[in-house]
C-alpha positions in Angstrom: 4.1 20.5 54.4 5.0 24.3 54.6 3.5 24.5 58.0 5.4 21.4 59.4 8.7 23.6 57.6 7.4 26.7 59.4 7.0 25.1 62.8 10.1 23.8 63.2 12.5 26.6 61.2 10.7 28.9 63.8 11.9 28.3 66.6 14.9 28.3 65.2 14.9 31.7 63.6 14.3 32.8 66.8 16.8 31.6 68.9 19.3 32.4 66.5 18.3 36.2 65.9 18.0 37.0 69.8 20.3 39.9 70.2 24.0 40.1 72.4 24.5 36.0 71.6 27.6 37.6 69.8 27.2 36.0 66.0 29.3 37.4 62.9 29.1 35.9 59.7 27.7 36.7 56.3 27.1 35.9 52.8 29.9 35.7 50.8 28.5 35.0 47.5 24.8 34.9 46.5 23.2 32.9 43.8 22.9 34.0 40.3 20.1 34.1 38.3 19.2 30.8 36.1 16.7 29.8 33.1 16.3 26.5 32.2 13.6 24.5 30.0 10.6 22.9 31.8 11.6 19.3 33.1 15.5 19.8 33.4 17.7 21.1 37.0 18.1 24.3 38.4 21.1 24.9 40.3 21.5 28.0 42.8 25.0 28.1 44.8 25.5 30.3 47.9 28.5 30.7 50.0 28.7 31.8 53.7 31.8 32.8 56.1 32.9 30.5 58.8 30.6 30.8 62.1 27.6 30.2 60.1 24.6 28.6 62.1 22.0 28.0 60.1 21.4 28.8 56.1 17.4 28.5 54.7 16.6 28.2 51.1 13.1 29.8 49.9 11.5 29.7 46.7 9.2 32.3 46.4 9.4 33.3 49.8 8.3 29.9 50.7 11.1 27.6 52.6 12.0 24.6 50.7 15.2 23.8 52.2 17.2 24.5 55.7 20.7 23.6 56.1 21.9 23.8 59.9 25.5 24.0 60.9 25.4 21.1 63.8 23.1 18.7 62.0 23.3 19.4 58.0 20.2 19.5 55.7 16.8 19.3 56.5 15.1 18.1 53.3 10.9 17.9 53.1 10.9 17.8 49.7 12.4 15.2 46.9 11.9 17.9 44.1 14.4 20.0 46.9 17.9 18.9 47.6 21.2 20.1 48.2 25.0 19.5 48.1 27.2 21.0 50.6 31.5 22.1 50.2 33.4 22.8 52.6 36.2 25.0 52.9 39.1 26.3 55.2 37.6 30.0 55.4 33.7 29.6 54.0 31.3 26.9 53.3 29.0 26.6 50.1 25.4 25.5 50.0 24.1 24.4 46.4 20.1 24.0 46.0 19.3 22.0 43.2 15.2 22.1 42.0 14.4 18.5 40.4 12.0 18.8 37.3 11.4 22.4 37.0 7.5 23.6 36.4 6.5 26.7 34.6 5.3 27.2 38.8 9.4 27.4 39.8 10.0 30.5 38.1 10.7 33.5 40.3 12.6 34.4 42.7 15.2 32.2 44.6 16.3 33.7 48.3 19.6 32.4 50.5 19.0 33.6 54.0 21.3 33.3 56.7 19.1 35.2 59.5 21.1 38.0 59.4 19.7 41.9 59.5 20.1 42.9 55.4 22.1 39.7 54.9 19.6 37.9 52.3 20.7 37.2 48.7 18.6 36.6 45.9 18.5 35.2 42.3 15.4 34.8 39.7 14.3 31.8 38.3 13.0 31.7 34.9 11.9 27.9 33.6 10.6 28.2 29.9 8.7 25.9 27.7 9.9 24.2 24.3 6.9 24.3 22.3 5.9 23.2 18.3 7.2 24.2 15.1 6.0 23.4 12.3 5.0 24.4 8.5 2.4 22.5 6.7 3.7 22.0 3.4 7.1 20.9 3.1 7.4 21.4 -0.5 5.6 23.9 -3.1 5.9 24.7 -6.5 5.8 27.8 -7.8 5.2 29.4 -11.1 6.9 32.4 -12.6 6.0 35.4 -11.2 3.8 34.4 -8.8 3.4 35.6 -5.1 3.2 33.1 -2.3 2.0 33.1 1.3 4.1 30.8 3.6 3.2 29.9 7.2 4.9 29.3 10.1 3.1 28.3 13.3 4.4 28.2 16.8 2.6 26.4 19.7 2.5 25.9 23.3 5.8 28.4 24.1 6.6 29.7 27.3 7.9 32.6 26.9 6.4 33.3 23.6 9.1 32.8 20.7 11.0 35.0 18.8 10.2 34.1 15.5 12.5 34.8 12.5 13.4 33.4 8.8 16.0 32.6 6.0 16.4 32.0 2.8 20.0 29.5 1.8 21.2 30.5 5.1 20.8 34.2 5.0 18.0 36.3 7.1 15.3 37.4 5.6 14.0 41.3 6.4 11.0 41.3 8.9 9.4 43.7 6.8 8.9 40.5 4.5 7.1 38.9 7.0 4.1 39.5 10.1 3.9 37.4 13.6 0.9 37.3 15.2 1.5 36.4 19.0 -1.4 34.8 20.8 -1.7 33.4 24.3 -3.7 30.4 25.4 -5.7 29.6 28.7 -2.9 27.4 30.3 -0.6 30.2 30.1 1.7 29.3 26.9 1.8 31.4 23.9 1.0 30.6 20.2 2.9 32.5 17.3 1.9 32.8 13.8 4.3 33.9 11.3 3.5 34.4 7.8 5.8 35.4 4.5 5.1 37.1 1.7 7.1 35.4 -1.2 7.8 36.3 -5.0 10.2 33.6 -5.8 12.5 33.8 -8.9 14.9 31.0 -8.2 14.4 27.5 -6.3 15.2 28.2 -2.4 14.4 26.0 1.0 13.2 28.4 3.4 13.6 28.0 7.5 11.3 29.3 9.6 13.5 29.9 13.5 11.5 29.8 16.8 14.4 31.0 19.7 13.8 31.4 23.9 16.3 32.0 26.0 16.9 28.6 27.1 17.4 26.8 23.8 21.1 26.2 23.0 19.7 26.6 19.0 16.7 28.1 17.6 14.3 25.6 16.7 13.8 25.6 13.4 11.2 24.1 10.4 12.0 24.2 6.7 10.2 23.8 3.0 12.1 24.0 -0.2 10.1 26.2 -3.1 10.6 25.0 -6.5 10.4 27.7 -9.2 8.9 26.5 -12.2 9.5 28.4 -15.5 7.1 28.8 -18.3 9.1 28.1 -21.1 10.6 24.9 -19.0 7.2 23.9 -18.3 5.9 23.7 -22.0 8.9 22.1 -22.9 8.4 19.5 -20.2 4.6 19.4 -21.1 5.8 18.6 -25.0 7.8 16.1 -24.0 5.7 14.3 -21.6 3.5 14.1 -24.0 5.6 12.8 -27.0 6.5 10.2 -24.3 2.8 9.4 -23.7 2.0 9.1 -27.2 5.1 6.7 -28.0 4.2 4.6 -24.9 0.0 4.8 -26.0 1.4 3.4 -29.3 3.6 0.6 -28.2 1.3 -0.7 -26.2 -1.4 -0.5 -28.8 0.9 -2.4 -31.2 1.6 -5.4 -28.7 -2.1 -5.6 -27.9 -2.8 -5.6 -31.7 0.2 -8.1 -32.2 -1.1 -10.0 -29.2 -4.7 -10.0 -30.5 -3.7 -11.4 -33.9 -2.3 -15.0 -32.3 -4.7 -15.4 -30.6 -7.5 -15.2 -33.7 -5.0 -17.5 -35.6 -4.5 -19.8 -32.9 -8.5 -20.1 -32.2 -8.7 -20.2 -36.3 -6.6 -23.1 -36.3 -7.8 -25.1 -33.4 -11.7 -24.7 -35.0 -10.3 -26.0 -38.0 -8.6 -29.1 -36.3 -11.6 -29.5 -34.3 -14.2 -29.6 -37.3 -11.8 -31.9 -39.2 -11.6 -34.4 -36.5 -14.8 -34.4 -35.9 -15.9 -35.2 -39.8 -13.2 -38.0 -39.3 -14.8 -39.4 -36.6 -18.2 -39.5 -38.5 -16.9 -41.0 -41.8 -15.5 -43.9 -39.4 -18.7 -44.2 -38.0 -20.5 -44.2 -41.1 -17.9 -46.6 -42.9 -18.1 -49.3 -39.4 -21.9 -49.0 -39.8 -22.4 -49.9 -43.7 -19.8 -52.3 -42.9 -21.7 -54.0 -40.3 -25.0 -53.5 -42.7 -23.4 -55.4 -45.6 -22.5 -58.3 -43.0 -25.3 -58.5 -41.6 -27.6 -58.8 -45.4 -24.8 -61.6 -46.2 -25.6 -63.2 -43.2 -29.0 -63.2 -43.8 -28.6 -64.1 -47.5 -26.6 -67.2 -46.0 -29.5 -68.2 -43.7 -32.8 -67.4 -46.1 -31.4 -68.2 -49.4 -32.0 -65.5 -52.3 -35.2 -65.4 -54.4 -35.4 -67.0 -57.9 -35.4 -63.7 -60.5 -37.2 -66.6 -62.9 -39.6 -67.6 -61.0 -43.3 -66.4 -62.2 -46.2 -66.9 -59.9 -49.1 -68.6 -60.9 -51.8 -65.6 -60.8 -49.4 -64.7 -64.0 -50.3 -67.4 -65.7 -53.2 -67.0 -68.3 -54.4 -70.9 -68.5 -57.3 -69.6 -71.2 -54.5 -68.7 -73.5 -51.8 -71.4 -72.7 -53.6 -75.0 -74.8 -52.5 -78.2 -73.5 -48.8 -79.0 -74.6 -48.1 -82.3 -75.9 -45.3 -84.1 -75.2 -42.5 -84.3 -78.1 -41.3 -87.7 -79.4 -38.2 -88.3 -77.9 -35.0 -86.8 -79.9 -32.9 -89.4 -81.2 -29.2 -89.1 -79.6 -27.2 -89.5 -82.9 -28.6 -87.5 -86.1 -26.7 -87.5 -89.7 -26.8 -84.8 -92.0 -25.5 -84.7 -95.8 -22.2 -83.8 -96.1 -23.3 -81.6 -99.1 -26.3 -79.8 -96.9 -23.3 -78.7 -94.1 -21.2 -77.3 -96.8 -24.3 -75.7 -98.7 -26.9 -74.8 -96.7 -27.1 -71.0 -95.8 -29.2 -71.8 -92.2 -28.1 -71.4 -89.2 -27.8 -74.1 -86.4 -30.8 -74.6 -84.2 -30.4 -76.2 -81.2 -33.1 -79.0 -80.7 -35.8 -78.3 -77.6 -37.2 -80.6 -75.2 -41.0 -80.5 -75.4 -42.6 -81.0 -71.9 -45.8 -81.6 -71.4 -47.3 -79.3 -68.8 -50.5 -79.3 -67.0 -52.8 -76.4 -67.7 -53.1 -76.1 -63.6 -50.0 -77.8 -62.3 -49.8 -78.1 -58.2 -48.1 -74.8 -56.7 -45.0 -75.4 -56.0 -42.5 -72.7 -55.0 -38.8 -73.4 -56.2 -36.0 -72.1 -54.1 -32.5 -71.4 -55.2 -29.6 -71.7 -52.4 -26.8 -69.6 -53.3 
């Protein structure tokens, strides 16, 4: 691409700066110098006198841009533009460089192919790196000393690195940066403070280049902790503990208690339902038992109680028993033997004759 620039802005230069064509004009105003952060615009004006012929931009003493009286820019380049004004007396040429790289910086030349009539500006594109501070809170006991620290990364040019304390600065003897710079060509800072605090404070650490509007900046807020305010706070935290421990120990008891009672009671219910049950079933079953000897007593008959079997029976002992004259139905006693006699009643018994060895026979008495 820079040869194809070089061949045609040759020929060119060379026609233009032959000597006796009779030319006169020159650069009115030059460009100025710029800085801008890596990935924005970079704007370079220069202004010429009327007669101008041809106007060449070059970055780094390379062309990047040719703007020709007759014919008007000649662009090779998208990251490479301009915008022309016009006036009655002069005429303006503004470069601008699309998405600046750390590669743009340097310096910036407006020719005009004139003897001694170049003008020149410097380019500076910077890099916006990290800021950061690990801990974003600490807490800090009394009269303890503290290391805090701030690390930078990835700056172009390397930062300037400063602190405060509640919006005032802090004295860099109270603090030491350490500047470092990595193999891509950006620079690392490390910043570290030195810290006795007496009073809770938030702390900013303040990375600057030139091409920030505002520092970047990181904070952490140090909390001072007291002695006395931390035994009190201990004491109290642990009354608290103790009342809550307690509390809680009480409802668990409480909770604990219902439900022994309520298994207490529910055994008890249990058990008594249970004998229930069995007394039924022991009442149903001598129920059915005394139906069922009725029954039987209904269908068998019950035995005689007098009855006496005949192995009982001593016939050696027992004589032969003669029958009894038959008692007379009607039988008259003196009226003077019922008022006198002393003896009692008898009641007269049937004689029966019964055989020594009768036939067995087995009476049976239906109830």
């Amino acid at each position: 691409m820079e040869r194809f620039q070089k061949l045609i802005l040759i020929p060119l230069i060379l026609t233009l700066s032959l000597p006796g064509l009779g030319f006169c004009y020159s650069i009115i105003n030059g460009p100025a110098n710029a800085t801008v952060l890596a990935g924005s615009e970079a704007r370079f004006n220069c202004t010429v006198s009327v007669g101008w012929v041809i106007l060449i931009w070059l970055s780094n003493g390379n062309p990047v841009l040719t703007v020709i009286n007759s014919q008007g820019a000649v662009e090779t380049s998208d990251r490479f533009t301009s915008q022309n004004y016009t006036s009655s007396n002069s005429f303006t040429s503004e470069l601008i460089i699309h998405n600046t790289q750390l590669s743009d910086s340097g310096k910036i030349e407006c020719s005009i192919q004139q003897h001694s009539e170049n003008s020149f500006a410097f380019l500076s594109v910077q890099v916006n790196g990290s800021l950061f501070i690990k801990n974003s809170t600490l807490t800090v006991k009394e009269n303890k000393t503290i290391e805090i620290v701030c690390e930078a990364l990835g700056w172009a040019p390397a930062p300037d690195i400063t602190w405060m304390t509640n919006d005032s600065l802090i004295d860099k003897s109270r603090y030491v940066t350490q500047l470092s710079q990595g193999s891509n060509g950006l620079h690392n800072a490390l910043s570290i403070l030195t810290l006795t605090p007496t009073d809770t404070e938030i702390l900013t650490c303040l990375a600057d280049i030139g091409a920030l509007p505002n520092p970047q900046n990181a904070t952490v807020t140090v909390i001072f902790v007291n002695s006395t305010l931390e035994n009190y706070y201990s004491e109290e935290s642990r009354s608290t503990w103790v009342i809550v421990l307690a509390v809680v120990l009480s409802l668990v008891g409480i909770i604990l208690l219902i439900i022994i009672i309520v298994v207490v009671v529910r055994c008890c219910c249990l058990k008594k339902k249970g004998s229930t049950y069995q007394n039924e079933i022991r009442k149903v079953s001598a129920e059915k038992k005394k139906d069922g000897d009725l029954e039987n007593r209904q269908r068998h008959g019950s035995e005689n109680q007098g009855y006496i079997p005949e192995e009982l029976w001593n016939t050696e002992q027992i004589p032969r028993i003669s029958s009894l004259p038959p008692m007379s139905s009607k039988f008259t006693v003196p009226d003077a033997d019922l008022q006198n006699s002393s003896v009692p009643k008898v009641r007269p018994q049937r004689r029966t004759d019964y055989l020594i060895s009768p036939k067995k026979i087995r009476n049976v008495t239906l109830v």
